[in-house]
PDB file of N, CA, C and O in Angstrom, chain B, residues numbered from 101:
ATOM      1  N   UNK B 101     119.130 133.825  65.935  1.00  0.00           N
ATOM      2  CA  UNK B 101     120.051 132.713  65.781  1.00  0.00           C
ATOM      3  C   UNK B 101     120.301 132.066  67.133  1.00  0.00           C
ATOM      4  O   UNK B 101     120.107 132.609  68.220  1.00  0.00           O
ATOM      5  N   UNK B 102     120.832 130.633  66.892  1.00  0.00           N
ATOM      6  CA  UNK B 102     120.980 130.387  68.051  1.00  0.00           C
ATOM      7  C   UNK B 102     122.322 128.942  67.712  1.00  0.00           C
ATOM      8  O   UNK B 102     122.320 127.781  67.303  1.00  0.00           O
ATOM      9  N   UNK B 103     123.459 130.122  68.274  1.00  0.00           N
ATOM     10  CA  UNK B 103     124.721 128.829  68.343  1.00  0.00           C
ATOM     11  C   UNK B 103     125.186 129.146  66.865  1.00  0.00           C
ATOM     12  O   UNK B 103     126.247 128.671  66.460  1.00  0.00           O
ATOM     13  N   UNK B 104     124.112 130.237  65.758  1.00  0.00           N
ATOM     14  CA  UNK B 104     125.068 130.043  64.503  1.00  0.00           C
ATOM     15  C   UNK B 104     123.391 129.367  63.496  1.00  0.00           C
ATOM     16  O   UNK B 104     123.248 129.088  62.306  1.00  0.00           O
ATOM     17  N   UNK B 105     122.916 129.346  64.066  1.00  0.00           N
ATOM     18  CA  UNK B 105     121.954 128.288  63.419  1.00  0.00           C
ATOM     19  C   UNK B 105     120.861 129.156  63.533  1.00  0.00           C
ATOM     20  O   UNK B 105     120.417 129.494  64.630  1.00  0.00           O
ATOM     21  N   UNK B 106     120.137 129.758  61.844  1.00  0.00           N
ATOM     22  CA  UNK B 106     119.185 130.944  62.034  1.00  0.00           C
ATOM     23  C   UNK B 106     117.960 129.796  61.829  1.00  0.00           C
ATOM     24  O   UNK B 106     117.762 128.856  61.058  1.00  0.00           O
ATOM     25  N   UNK B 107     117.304 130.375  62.886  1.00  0.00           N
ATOM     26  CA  UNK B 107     115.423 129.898  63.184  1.00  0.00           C
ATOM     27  C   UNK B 107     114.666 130.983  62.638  1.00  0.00           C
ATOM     28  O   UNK B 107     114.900 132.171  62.865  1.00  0.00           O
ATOM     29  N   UNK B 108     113.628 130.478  61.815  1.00  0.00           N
ATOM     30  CA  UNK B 108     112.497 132.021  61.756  1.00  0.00           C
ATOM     31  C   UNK B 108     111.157 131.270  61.666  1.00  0.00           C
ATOM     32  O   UNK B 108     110.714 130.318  61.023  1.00  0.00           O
ATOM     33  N   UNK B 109     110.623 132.297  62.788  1.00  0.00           N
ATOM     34  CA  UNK B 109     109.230 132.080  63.034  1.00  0.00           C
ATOM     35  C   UNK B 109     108.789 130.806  64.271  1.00  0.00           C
ATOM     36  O   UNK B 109     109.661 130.040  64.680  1.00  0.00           O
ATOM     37  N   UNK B 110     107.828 130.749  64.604  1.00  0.00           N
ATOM     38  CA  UNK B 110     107.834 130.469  66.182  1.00  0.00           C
ATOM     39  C   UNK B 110     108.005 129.054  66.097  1.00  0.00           C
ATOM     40  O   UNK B 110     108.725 128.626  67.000  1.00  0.00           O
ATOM     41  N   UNK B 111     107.514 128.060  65.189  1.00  0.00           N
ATOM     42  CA  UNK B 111     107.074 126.882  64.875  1.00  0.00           C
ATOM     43  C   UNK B 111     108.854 126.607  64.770  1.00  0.00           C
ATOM     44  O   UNK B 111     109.056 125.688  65.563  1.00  0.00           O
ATOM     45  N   UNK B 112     109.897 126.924  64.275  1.00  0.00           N
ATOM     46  CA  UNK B 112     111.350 126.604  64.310  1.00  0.00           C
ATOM     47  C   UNK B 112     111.908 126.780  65.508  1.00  0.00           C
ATOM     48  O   UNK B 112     112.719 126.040  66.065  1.00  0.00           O
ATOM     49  N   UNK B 113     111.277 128.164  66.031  1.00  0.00           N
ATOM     50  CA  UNK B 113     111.885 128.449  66.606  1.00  0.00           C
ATOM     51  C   UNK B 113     111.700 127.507  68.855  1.00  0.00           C
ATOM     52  O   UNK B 113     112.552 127.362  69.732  1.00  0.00           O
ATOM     53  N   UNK B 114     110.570 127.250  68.821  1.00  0.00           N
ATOM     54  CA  UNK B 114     109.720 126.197  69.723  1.00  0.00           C
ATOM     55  C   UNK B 114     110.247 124.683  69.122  1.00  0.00           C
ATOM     56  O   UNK B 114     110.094 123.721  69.875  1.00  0.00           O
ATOM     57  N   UNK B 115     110.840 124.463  67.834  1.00  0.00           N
ATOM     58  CA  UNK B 115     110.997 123.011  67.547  1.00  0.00           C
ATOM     59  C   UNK B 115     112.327 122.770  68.026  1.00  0.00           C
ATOM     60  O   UNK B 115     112.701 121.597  68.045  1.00  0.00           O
ATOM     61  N   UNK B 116     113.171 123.741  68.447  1.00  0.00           N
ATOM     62  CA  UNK B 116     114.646 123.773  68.898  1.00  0.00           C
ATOM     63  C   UNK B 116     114.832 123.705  70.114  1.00  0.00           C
ATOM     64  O   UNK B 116     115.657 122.969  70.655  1.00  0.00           O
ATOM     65  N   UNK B 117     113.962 124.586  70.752  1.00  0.00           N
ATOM     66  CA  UNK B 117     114.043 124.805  72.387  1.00  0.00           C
ATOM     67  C   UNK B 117     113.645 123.499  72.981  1.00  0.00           C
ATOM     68  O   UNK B 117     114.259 123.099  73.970  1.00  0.00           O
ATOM     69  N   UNK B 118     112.552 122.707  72.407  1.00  0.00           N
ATOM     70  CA  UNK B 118     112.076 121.537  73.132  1.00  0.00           C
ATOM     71  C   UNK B 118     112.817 120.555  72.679  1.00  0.00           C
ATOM     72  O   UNK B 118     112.732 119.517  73.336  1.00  0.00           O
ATOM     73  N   UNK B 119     113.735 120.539  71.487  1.00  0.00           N
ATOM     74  CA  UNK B 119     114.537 119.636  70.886  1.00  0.00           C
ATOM     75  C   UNK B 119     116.388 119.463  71.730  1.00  0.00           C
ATOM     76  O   UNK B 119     117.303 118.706  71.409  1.00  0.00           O
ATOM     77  N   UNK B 120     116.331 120.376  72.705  1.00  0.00           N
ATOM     78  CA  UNK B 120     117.981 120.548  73.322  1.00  0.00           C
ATOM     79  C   UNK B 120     117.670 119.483  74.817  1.00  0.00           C
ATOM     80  O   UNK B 120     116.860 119.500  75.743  1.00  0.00           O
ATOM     81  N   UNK B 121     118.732 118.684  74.431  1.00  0.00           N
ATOM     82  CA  UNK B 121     119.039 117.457  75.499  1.00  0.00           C
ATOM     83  C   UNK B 121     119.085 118.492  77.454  1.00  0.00           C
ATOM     84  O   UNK B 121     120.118 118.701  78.091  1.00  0.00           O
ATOM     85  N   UNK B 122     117.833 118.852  77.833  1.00  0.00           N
ATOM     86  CA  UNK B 122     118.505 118.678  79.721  1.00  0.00           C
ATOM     87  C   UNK B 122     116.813 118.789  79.783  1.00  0.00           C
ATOM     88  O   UNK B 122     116.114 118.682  78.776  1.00  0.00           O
ATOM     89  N   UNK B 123     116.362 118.988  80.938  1.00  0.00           N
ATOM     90  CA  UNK B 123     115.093 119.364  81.639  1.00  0.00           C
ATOM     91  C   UNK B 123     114.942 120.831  82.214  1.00  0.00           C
ATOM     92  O   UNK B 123     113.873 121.439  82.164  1.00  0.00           O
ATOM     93  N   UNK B 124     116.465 121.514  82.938  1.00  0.00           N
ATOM     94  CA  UNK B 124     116.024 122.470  83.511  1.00  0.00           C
ATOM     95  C   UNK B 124     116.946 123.550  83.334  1.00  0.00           C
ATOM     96  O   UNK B 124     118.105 123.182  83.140  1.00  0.00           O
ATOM     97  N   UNK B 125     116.786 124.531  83.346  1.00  0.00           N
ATOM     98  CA  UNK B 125     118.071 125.908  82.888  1.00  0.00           C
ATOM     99  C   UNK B 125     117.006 126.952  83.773  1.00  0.00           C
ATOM    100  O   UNK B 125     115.799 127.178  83.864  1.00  0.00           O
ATOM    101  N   UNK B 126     118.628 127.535  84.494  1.00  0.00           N
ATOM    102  CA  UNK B 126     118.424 128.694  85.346  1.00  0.00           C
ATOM    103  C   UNK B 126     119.083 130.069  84.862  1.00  0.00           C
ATOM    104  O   UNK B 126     120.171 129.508  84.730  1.00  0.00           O
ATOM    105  N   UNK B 127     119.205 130.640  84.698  1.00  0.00           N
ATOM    106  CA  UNK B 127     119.511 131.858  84.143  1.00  0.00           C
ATOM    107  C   UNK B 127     119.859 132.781  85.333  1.00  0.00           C
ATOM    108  O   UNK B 127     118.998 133.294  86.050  1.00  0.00           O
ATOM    109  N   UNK B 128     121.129 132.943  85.479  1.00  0.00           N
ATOM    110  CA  UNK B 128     121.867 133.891  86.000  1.00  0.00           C
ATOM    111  C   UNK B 128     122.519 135.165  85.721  1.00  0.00           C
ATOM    112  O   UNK B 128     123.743 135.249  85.824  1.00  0.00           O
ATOM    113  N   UNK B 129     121.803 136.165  85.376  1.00  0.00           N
ATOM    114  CA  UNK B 129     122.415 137.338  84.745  1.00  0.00           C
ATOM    115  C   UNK B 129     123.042 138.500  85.531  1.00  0.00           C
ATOM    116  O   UNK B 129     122.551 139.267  86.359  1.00  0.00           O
ATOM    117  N   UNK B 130     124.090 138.412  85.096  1.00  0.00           N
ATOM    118  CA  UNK B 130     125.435 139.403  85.323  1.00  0.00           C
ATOM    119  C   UNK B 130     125.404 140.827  85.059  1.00  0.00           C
ATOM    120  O   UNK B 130     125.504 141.683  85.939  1.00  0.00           O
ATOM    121  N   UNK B 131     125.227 141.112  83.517  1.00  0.00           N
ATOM    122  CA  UNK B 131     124.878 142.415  83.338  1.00  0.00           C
ATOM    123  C   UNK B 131     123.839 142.400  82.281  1.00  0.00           C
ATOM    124  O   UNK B 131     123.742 141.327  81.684  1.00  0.00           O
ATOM    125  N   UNK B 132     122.771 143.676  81.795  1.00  0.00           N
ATOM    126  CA  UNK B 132     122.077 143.980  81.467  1.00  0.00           C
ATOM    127  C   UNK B 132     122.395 145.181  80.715  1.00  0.00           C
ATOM    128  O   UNK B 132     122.858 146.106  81.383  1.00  0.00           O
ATOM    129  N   UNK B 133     122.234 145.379  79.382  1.00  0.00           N
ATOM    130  CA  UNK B 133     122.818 146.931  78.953  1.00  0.00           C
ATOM    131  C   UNK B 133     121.468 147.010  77.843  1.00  0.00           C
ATOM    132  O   UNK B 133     121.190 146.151  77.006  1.00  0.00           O
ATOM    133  N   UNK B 134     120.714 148.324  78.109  1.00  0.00           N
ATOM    134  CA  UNK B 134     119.846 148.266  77.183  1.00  0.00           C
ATOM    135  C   UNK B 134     119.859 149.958  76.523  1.00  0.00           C
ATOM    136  O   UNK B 134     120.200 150.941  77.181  1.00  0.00           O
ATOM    137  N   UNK B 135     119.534 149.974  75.498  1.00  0.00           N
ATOM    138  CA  UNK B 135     119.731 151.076  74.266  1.00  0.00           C
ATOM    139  C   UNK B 135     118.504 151.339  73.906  1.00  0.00           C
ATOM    140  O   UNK B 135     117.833 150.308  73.860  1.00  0.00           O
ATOM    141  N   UNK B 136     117.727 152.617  73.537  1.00  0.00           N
ATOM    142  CA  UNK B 136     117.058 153.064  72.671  1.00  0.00           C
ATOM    143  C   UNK B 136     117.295 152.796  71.632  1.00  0.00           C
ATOM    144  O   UNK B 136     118.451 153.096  71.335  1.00  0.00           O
ATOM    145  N   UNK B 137     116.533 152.176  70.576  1.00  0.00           N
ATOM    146  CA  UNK B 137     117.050 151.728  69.083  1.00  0.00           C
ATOM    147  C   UNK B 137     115.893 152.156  68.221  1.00  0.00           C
ATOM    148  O   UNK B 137     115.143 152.844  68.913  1.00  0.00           O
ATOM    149  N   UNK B 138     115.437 152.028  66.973  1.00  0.00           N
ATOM    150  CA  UNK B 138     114.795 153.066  65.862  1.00  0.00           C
ATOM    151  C   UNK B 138     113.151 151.967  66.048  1.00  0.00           C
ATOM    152  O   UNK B 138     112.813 151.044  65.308  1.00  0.00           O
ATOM    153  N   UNK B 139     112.899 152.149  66.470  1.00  0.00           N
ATOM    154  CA  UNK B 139     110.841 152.246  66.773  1.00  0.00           C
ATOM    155  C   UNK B 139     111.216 151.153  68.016  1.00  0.00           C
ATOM    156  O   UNK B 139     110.228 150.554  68.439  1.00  0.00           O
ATOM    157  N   UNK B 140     112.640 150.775  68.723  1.00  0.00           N
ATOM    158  CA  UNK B 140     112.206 149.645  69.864  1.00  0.00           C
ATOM    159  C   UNK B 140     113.222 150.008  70.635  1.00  0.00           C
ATOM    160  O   UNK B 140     113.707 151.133  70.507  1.00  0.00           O
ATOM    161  N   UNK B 141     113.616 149.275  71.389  1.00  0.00           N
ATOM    162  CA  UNK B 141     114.504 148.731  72.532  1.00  0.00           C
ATOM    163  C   UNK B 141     115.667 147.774  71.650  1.00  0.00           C
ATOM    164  O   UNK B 141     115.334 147.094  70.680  1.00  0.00           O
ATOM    165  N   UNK B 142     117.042 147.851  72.155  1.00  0.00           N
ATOM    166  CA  UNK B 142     117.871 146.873  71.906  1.00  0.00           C
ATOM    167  C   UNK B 142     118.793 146.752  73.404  1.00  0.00           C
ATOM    168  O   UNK B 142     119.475 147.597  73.983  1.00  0.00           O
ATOM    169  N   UNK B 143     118.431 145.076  73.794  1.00  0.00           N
ATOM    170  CA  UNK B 143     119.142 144.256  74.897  1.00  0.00           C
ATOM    171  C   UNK B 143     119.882 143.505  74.442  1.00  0.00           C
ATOM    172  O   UNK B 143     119.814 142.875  73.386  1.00  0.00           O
ATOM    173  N   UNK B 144     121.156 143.540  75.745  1.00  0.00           N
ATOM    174  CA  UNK B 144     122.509 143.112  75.800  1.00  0.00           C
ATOM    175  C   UNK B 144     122.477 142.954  77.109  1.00  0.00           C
ATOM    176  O   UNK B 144     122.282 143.755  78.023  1.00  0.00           O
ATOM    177  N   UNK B 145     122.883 140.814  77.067  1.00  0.00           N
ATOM    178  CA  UNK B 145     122.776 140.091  78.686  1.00  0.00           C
ATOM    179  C   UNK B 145     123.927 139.384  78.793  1.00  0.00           C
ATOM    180  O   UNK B 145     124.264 138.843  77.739  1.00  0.00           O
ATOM    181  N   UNK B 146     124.657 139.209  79.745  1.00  0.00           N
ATOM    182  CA  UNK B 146     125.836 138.205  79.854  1.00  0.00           C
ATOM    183  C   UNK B 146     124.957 137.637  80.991  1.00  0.00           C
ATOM    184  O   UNK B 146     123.908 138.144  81.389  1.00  0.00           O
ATOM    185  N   UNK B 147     125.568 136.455  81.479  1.00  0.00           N
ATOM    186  CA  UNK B 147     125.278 135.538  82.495  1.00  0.00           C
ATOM    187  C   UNK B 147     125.839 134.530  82.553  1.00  0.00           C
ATOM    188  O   UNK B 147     127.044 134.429  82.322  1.00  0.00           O
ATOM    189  N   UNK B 148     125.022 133.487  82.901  1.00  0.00           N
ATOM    190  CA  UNK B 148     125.579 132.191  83.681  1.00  0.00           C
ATOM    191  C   UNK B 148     124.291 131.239  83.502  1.00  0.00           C
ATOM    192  O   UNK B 148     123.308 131.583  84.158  1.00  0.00           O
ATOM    193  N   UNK B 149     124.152 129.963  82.613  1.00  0.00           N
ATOM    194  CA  UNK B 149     123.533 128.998  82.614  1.00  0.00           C
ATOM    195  C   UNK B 149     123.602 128.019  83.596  1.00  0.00           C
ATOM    196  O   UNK B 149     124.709 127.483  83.649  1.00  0.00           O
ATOM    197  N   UNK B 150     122.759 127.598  84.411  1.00  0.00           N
ATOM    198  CA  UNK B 150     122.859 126.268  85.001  1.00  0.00           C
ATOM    199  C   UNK B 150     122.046 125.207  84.658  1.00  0.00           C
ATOM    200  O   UNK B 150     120.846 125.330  84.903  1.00  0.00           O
ATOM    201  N   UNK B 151     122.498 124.056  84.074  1.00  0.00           N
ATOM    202  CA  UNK B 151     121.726 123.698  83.439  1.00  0.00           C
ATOM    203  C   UNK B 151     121.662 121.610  84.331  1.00  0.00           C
ATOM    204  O   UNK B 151     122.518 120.733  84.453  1.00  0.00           O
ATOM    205  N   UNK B 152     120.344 121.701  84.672  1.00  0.00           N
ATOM    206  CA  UNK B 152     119.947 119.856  85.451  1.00  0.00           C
ATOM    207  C   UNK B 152     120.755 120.057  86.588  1.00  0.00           C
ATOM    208  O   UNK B 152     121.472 119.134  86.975  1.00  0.00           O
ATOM    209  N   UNK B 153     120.729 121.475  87.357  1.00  0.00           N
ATOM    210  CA  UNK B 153     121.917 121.373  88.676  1.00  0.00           C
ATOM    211  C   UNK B 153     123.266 121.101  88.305  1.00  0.00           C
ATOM    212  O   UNK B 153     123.844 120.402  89.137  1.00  0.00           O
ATOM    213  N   UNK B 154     123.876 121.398  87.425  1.00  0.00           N
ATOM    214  CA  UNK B 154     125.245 121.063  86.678  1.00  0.00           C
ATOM    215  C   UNK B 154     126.072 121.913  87.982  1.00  0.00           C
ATOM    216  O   UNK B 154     125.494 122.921  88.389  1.00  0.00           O
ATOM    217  N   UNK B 155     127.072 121.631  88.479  1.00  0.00           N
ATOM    218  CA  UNK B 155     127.835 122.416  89.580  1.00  0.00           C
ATOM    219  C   UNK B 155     129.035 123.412  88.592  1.00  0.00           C
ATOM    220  O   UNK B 155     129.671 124.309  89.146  1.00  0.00           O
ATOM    221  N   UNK B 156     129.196 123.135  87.265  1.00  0.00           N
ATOM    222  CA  UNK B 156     129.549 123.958  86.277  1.00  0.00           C
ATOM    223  C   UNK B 156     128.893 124.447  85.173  1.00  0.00           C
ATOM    224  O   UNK B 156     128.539 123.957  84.100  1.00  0.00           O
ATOM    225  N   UNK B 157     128.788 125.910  85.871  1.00  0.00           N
ATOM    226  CA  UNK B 157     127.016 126.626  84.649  1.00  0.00           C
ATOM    227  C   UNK B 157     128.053 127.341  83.489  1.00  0.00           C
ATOM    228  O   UNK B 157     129.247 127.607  83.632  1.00  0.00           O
ATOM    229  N   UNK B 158     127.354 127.517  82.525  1.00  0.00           N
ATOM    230  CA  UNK B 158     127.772 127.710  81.165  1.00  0.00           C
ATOM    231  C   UNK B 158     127.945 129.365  81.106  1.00  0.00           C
ATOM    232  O   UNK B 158     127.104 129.939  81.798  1.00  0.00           O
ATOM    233  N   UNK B 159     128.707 130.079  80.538  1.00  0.00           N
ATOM    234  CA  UNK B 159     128.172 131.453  80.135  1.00  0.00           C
ATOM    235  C   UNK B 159     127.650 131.628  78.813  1.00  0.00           C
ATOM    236  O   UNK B 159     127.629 130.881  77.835  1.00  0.00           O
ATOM    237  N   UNK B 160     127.262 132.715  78.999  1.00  0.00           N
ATOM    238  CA  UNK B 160     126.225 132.538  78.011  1.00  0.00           C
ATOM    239  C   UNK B 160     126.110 134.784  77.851  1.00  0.00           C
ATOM    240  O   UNK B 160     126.076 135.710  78.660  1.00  0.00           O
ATOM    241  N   UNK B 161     126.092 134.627  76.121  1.00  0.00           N
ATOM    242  CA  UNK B 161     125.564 136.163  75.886  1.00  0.00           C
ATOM    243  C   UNK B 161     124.339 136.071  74.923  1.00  0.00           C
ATOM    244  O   UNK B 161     124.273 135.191  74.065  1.00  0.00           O
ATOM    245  N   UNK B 162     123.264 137.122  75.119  1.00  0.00           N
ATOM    246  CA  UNK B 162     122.360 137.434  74.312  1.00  0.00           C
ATOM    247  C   UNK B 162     121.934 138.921  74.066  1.00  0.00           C
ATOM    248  O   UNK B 162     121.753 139.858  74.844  1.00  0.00           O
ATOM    249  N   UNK B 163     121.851 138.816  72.871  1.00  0.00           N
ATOM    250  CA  UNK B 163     120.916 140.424  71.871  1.00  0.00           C
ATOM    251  C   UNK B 163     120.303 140.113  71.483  1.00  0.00           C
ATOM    252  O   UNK B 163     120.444 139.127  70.759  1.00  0.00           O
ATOM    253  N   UNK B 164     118.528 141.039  71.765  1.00  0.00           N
ATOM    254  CA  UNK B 164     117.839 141.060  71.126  1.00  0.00           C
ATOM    255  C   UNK B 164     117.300 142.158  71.397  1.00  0.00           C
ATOM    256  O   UNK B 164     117.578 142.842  72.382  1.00  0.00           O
ATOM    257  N   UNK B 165     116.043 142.567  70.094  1.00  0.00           N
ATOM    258  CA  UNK B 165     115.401 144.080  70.068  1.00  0.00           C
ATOM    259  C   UNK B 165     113.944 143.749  69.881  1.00  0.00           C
ATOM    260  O   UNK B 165     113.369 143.144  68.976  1.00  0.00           O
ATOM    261  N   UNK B 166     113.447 144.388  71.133  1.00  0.00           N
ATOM    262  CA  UNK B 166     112.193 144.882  71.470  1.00  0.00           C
ATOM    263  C   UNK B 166     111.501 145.749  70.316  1.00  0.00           C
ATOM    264  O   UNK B 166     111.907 146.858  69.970  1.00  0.00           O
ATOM    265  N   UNK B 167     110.381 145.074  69.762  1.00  0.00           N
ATOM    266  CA  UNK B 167     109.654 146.753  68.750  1.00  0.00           C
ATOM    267  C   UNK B 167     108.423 146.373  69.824  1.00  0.00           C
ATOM    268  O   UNK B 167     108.349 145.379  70.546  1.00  0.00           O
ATOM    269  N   UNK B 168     107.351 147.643  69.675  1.00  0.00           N
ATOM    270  CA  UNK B 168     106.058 148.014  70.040  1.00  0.00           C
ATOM    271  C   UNK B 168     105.340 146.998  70.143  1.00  0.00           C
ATOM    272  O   UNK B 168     106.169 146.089  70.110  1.00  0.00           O
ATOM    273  N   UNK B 169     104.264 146.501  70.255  1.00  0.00           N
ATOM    274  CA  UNK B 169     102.938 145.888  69.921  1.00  0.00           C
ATOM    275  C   UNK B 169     102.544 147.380  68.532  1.00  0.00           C
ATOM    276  O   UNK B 169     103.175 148.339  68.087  1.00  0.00           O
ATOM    277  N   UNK B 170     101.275 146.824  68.332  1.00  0.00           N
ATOM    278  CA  UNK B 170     100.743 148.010  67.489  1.00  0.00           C
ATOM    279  C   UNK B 170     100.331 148.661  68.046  1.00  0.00           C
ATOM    280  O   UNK B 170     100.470 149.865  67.835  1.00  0.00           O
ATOM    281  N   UNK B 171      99.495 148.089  69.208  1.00  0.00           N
ATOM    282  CA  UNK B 171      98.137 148.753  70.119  1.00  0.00           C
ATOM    283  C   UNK B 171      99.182 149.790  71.251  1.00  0.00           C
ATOM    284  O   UNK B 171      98.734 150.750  71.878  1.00  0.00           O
ATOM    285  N   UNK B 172     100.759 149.268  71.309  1.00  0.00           N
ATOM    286  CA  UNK B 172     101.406 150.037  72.354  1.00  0.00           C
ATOM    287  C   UNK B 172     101.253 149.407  73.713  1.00  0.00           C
ATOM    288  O   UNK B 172     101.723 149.810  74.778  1.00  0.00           O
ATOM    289  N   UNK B 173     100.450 148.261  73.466  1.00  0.00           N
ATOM    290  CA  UNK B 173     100.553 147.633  74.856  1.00  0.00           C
ATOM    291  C   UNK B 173     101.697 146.666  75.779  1.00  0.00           C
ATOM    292  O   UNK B 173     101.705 146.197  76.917  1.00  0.00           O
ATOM    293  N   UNK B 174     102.619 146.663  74.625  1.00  0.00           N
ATOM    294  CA  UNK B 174     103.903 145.961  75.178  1.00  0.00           C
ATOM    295  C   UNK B 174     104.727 145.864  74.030  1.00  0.00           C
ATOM    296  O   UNK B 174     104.660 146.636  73.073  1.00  0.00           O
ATOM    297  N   UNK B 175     105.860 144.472  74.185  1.00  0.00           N
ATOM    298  CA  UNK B 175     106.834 144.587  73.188  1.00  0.00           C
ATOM    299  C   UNK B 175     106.682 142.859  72.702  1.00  0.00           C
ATOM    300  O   UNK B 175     106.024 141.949  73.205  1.00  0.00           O
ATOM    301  N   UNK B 176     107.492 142.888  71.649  1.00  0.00           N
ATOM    302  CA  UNK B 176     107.409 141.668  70.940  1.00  0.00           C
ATOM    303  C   UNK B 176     108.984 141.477  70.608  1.00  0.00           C
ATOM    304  O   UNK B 176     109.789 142.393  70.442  1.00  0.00           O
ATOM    305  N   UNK B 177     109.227 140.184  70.551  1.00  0.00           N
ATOM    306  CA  UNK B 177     110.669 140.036  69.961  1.00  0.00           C
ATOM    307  C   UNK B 177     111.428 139.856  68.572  1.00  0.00           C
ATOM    308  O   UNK B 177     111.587 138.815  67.935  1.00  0.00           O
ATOM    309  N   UNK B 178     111.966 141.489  68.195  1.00  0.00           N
ATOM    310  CA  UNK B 178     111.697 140.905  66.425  1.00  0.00           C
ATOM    311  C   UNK B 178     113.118 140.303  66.322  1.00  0.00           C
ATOM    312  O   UNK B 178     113.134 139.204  65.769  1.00  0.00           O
ATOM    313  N   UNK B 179     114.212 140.740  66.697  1.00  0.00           N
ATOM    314  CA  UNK B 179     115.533 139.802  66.568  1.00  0.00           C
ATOM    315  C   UNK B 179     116.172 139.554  67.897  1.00  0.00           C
ATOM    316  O   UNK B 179     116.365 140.353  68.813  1.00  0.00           O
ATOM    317  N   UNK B 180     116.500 138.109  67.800  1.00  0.00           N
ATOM    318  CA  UNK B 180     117.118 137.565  68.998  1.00  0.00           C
ATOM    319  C   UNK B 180     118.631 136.907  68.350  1.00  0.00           C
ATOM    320  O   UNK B 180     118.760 136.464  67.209  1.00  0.00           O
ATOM    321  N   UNK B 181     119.803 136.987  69.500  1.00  0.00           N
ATOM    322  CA  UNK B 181     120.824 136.192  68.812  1.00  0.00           C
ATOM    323  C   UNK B 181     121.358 135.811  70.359  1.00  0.00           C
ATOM    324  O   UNK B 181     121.664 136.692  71.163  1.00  0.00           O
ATOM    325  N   UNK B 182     121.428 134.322  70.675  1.00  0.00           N
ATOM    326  CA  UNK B 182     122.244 133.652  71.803  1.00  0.00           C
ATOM    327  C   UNK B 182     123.362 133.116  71.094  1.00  0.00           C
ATOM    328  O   UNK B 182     123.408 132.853  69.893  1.00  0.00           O
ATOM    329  N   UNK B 183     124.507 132.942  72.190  1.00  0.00           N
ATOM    330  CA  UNK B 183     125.649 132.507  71.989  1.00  0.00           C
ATOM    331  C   UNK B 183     125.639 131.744  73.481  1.00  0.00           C
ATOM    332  O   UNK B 183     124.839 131.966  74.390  1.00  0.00           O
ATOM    333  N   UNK B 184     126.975 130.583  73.489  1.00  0.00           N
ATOM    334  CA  UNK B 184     127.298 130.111  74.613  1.00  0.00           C
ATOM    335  C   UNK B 184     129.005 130.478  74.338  1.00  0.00           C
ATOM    336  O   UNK B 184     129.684 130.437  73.312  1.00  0.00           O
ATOM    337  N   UNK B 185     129.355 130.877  75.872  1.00  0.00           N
ATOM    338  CA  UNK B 185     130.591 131.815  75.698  1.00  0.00           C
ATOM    339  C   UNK B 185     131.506 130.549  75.981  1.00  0.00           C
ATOM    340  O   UNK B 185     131.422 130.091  77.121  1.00  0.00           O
ATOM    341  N   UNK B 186     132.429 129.882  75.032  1.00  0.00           N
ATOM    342  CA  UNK B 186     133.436 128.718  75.836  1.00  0.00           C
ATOM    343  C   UNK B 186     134.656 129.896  75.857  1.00  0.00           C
ATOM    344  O   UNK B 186     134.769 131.032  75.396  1.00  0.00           O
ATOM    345  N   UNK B 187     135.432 129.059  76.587  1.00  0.00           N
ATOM    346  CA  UNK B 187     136.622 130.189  77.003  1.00  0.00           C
ATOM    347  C   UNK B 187     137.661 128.848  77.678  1.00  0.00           C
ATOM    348  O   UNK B 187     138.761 129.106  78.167  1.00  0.00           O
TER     349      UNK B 187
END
């Protein structure tokens, strides 16, 4: 999901990312908390967006979980969920 708004599959999910109004986002991450979870990995990121040099960057949290490749040669992303933190 992203903002509340579920994407599935790459073609939605690539039609959104190139569809959001700026040119450039920097990613500033704060903390990192990652878990053993049942055949993968599950990540937990807080940070800090900066987004076209904005001198006020956004926060921002994300989860998502890592499973295998098949072959074991790396990981793939089977669920992702971003939020932007207003406060």
């Amino acid at each position: 999901t992203f903002e509340g708004q579920q994407l599935l599959g790459p073609e939605a999910i690539v039609g959104k990312l190139t569809s959001l109004p700026f040119q450039a986002v920097k990613h500033q991450v704060s903390t990192c908390d990652v878990q053993p979870a049942p055949n993968g990995i599950l990540v937990f990121v807080c940070g800090q967006l900066v987004v076209d040099e904005d001198p006020n960057p956004l926060k921002f949290s994300q989860v998502f979980q890592l499973l295998p490749l098949p072959d074991n040669s790396g990981y793939w992303v089977f669920n992702d969920m971003f939020r932007l933190n207003y406060s």
